[in-house]
Every structure is written in C-alpha cells, then in structure tokens.
C-alpha positions in Angstrom: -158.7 71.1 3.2 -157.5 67.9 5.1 -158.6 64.6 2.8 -158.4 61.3 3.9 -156.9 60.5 0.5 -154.1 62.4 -0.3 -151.0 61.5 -2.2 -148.5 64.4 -2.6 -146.8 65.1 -5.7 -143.0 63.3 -4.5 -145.0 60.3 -3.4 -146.5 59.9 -6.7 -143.3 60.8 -8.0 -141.6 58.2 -6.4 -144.9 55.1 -7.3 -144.1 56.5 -11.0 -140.5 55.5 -10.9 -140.6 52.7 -8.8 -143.7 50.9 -9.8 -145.3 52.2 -13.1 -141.9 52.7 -15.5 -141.0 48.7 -14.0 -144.1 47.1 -14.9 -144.2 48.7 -18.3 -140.5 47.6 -19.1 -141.9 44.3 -18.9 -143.9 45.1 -22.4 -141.1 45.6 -24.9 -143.9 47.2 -27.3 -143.8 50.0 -27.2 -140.4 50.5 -27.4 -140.0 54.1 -25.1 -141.4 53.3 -22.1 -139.3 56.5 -19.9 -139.6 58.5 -22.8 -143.6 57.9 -22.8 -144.1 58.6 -18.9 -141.8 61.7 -18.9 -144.0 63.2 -21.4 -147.1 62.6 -19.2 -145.1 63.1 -16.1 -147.4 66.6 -15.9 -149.7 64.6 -14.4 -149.3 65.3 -10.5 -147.3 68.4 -10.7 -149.7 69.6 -8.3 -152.4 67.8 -6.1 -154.7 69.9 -4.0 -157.0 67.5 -1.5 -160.2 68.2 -0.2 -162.3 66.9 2.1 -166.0 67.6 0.9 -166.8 70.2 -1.8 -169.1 70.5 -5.1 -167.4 69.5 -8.3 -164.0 69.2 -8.9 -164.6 70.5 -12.0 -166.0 73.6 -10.7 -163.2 74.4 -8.1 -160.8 73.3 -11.3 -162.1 76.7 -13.3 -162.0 78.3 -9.9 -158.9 77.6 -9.2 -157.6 79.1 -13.0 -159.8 82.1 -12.8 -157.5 83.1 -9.0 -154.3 82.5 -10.9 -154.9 84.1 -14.0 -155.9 87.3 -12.1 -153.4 87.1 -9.7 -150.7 87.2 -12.8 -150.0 83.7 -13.1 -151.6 80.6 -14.9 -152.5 77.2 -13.8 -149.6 74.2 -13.7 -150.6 71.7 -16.3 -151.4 68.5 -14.7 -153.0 70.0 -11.5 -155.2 67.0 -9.4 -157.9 68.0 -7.4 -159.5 65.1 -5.8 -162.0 65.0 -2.8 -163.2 62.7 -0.5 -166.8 63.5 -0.9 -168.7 65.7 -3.8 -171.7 67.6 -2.8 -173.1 68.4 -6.2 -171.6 66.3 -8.5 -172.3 66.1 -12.1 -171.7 63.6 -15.1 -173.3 64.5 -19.0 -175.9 66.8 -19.2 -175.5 67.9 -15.4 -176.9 64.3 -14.3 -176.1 63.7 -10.5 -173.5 61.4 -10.1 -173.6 60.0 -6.6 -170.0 60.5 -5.1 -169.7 59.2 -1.0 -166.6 58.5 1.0 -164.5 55.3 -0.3 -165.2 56.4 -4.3 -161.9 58.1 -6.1 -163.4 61.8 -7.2 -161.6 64.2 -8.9 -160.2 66.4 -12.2 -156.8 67.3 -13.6 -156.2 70.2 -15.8 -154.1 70.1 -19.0 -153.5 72.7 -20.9 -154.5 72.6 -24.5 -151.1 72.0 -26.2 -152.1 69.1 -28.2 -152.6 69.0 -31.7 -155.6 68.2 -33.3 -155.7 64.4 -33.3 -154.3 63.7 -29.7 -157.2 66.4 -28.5 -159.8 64.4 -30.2 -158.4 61.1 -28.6 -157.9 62.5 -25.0 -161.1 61.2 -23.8 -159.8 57.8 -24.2 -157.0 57.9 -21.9 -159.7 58.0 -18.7 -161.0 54.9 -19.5 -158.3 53.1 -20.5 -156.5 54.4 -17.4 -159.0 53.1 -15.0 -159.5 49.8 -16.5 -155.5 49.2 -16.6 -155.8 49.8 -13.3 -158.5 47.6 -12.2 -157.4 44.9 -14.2 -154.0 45.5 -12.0 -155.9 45.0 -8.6 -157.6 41.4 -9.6 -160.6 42.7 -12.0 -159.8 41.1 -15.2 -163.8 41.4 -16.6 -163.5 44.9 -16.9 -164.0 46.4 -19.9 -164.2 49.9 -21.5 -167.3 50.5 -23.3 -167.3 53.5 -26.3 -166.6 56.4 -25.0 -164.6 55.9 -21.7 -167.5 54.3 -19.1 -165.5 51.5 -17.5 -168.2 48.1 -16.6 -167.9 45.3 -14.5 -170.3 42.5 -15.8 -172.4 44.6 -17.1 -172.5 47.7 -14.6 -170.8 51.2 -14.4 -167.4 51.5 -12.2 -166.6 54.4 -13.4 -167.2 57.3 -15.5 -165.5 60.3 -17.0 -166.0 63.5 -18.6 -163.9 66.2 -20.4 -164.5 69.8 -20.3 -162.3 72.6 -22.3 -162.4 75.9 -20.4 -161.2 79.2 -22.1 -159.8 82.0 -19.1 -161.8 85.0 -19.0 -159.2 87.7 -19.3 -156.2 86.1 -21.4 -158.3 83.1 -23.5 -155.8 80.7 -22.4 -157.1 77.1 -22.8 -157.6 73.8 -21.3 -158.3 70.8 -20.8 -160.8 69.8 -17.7 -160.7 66.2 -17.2 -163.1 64.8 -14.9 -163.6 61.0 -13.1 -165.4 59.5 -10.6 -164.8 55.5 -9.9 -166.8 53.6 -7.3 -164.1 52.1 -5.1 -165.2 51.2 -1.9 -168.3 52.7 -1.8 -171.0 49.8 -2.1 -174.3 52.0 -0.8 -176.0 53.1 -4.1 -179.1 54.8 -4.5 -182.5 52.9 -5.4 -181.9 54.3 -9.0 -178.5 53.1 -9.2 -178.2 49.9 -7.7 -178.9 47.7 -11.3 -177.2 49.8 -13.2 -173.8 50.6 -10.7 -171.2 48.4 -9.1 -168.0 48.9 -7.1 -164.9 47.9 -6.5 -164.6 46.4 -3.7 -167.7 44.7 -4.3 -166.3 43.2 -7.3 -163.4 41.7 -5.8 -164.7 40.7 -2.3 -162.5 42.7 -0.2 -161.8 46.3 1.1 -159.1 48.4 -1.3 -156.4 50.9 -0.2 -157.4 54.0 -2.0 -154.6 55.8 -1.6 -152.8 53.0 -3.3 -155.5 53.0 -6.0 -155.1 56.3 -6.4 -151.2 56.1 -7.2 -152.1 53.7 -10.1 -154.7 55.2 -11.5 -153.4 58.4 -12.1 -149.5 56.7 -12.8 -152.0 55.3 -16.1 -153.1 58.7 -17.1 -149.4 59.7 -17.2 -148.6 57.1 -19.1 -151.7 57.3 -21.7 -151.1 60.9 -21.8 -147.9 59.8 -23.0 -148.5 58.3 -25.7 -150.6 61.2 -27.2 -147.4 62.9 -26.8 -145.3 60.1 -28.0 -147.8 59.7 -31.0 -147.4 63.4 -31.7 -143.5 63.5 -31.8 -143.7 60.2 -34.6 -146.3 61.7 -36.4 -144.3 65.0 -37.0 -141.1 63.0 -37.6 -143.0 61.3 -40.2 -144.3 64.8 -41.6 -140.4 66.8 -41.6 -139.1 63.6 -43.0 -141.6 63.7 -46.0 -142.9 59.7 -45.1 -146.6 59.2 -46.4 -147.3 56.6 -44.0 -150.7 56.0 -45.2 -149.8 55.7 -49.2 -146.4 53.5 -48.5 -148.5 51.1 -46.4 -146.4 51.5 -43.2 -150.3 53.0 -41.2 -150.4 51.8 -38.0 -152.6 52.2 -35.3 -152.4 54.7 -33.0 -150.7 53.4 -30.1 -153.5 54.4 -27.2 -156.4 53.4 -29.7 -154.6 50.0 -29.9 -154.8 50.1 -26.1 -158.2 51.1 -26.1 -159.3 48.0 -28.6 -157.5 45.4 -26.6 -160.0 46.9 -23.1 -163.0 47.5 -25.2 -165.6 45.0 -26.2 -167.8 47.0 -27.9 -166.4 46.6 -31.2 -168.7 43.8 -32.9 -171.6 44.7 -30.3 -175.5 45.6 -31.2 -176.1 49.1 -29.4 -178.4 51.5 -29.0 -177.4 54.9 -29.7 -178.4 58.5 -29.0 -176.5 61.6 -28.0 -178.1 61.6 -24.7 -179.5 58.1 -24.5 -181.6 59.0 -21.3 -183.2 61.8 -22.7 -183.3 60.6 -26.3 -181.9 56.8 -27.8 -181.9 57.7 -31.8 -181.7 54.3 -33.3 -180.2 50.5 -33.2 -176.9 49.7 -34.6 -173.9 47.1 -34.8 -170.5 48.6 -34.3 -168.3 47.6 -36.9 -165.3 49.7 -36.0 -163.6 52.8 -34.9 -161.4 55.4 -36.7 -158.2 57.0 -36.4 -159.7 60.2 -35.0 -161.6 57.8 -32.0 -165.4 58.1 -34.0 -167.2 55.2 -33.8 -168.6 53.1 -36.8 -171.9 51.6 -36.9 -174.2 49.8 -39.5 -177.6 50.7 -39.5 -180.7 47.7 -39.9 -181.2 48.8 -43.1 -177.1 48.2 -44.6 -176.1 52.0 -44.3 -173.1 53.0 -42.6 -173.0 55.8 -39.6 -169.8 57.3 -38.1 -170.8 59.1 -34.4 -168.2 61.9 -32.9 -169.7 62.0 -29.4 -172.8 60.6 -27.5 -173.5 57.0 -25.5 -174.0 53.3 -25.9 -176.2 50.9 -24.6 -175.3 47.4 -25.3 -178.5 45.1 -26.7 
C-alpha cells in the first residue's frame, strides 16, 4: 500500500492552515474565508495511498461496502489516490491513461447537500484544479463546461462524479473522481493532439506531493462554498428575504468562480451527450444558470438549456 505520493491527513492539515486560509485572506471577497475552509475541512479526513490498483472509484465503493458491513460507515472526505491506475475509466467507461508522475484519485462525500449545491458539485473539480495550476505558473488554463481543465487547447485534467447508494442501509454519496497529467509527458498515439501535461506546460519537473497539497486544499475550499452558499440561502429562507423579487440575486459564489476560469461562455461548440459516440448539433453558448446548466442558441435562433454531456470548442 506504500505510494510514492502520499500526504497524511495532519500534513494536509497543517498546508490548509498555513498556506491555503493565508493566500485567501488576501481576497477580502468573500468575506469568511475560515468559516468557508472549515466547512470543507472534510476533505482529507482520511487519505488511504496506493501504489498501483484499478480505479479509485472502484476501491472507493469497496472500501464503503467493508464498513457498512463491518457496522460502521465511511468518513466523509476519504482520499484515495494511487500512483498508478490499471484500469482506469473517464465517461462511458473510456480508458483514461493514468502512469507514474499524473495525480489519480477519488474522495467520498456523503450526500448531505441540498439540492442546488448537489447539482453544482461537479464544478468544484475543475475549478479546483485550474486554481491550482494557475498557482504553479499556468495562467492559460482554463475550465471548459463541465469541469475538463485545457491548456492551449488540450486536456490536463479530467473529472467525473459518481453517487453510490450502500447495499444494506441505502446510505448515499458522493464519488468524486480526477485524474490530472502532472508529470507524466508519454501519451499514447491517440492522445498525444488531444492531451498535455503539466510539466510540459511549464518547462520543468513539479513536486507532486506539493501539488497534491494544493489541489485538494481547493476542493476544501470550493466545497466550502457550497456549504457557505447553503447556510446564506437558508438564512435568506427563515428570515422571509425574496432575494430574487427585491433584486438583491447574486451569483452563486463557486459559479462566479467558475465564470472568471471558464472561457466557454461566448464560444461556438459542438454538443452531444457523448460527443465521441454521438455530437447532436452546433451551438453558441450564451450563458449558464443558477443550477450550473448550460445555455446555448441553436443556428436557427432557438434557445437550448443542457444538464449534462460535453463540449467541443469550433
């Protein structure tokens, strides 16, 4: 189970503290920056490291499944990371190539959210991973609709979220996968238009560990917010505020985030629900809602709104 990456759950503690909460005291909006990370501070409870194995997202359900029939239930915020995947899987089970020097791995949440901050979730990978890249030097990374993170026009990273329902007592969560190409710069033939790394990016080696620390000190704090978001929303609600009538509606305070990382609002796209498989049709993108569904125009002047499914820019 040795991994050459392997934070512990005090170390990351301490980069959370020490690093994270500073750098975001620098931004006096928004205005509760501890009280944002300790409602993320899940993340990291527990990290299990691995050198080699499957999915992550497999040994995540695994990993459930043993404590709900042992008696117990999973810690929310459990990392599992590995060093290497075997048989690793993006949407619609495509391989995902996932070497030595890439940042591989799931964390599992349990579904306590209410229903907006479930439906925004997704977002927090990307905009994670592109805060952090941006951190290290990378300032041309983006976040295209969903959560794909690109680098002049390749993938760096991708993510993917899973809910899983236990067998015996139907408790739920939350499976969230990623996989970032760090330091791995070997793709396959079919990958090497379409991919890029890191390291490539910015012309040197990067400590992964250290990448690591930051990347997942981001999904604390984007988790955060959905929790942050939720406490306002249901002051707003026992308090008896119609924001939306008395003209007070504000964005969303990770889908602000997301806007000022993504540049695929005002892009022409192709669409489809599994653009591999299947592109459906051409589009602009003329916005994106509260609830994180994206808004296109059709050629012919009619309005789409999509949930879920991918984007290729045009």
């Amino acid at each position: 189970m040795t991994a050459i990456n392997c934070p512990t759950p005090a170390s990351f503690q301490e980069y959370l503290w020490k690093h994270e909460l500073p750098n975001r005291l620098k931004n006096p909006h928004p205005p509760a920056p501890e009280r944002i990370i300790r409602y993320g501070a899940i993340i990291g409870s527990v990290i299990q490291c691995h050198s080699s194995m499957g999915r992550t997202m497999d040994q995540a359900r695994r990993h459930i499944i043993n404590l709900e029939e042992a008696g117990s239930s999973a810690a929310s915020g459990t990392v599992i990371l590995a060093d290497t995947l075997i048989h690793s899987k993006g949407r619609f089970a495509r391989t995902w190539h996932a070497p030595k020097g890439g940042l591989w791995g799931c964390v599992i949440l349990a579904d306590t959210f209410m229903s907006r901050a479930r439906t925004l979730l997704p977002l927090t990978l990307g905009v994670a991973c592109c805060e952090a890249v941006r951190d290290l030097g990378a300032p041309n990374a983006y976040v295209r609709w969903v959560n794909d993170v690109m680098i002049s026009g390749k993938k760096l990273g991708g993510f993917l979220v899973e809910s899983f329902c236990t067998p015996r007592y139907r408790e739920e969560y939350h499976l969230l996968g990623f996989g970032i190409n760090i330091n791995n710069s070997c793709f396959p033939e079919t990958l090497t238009n379409t991919a890029v790394s890191l390291s490539h990016t910015l012309g040197h080696h990067v400590n992964l560990h250290d990448f690591t620390l930051s990347f997942l000190a981001k999904m604390t704090w984007n988790i955060g917010l959905l929790c942050y978001e939720e406490e306002r929303d249901l002051h707003r609600n026992c308090s008896g505020k119609d924001s939306e009538n008395s003209g007070e509606q504000q964005d969303h305070l990770l889908l602000e985030r997301w806007k000022n990382l993504s540049d695929t609002l005002g892009k022409r796209v192709l669409y489809g629900y599994d653009i591999q498989k299947k592109p459906q049709y051409k589009a602009k993108v003329t916005g994106i809602r509260p609830d994180g569904a994206i808004i296109m125009r059709l050629d012919d002047g009619n309005q789409i709104i999509e949930h879920s499914g991918e984007l290729q820019y045009l």
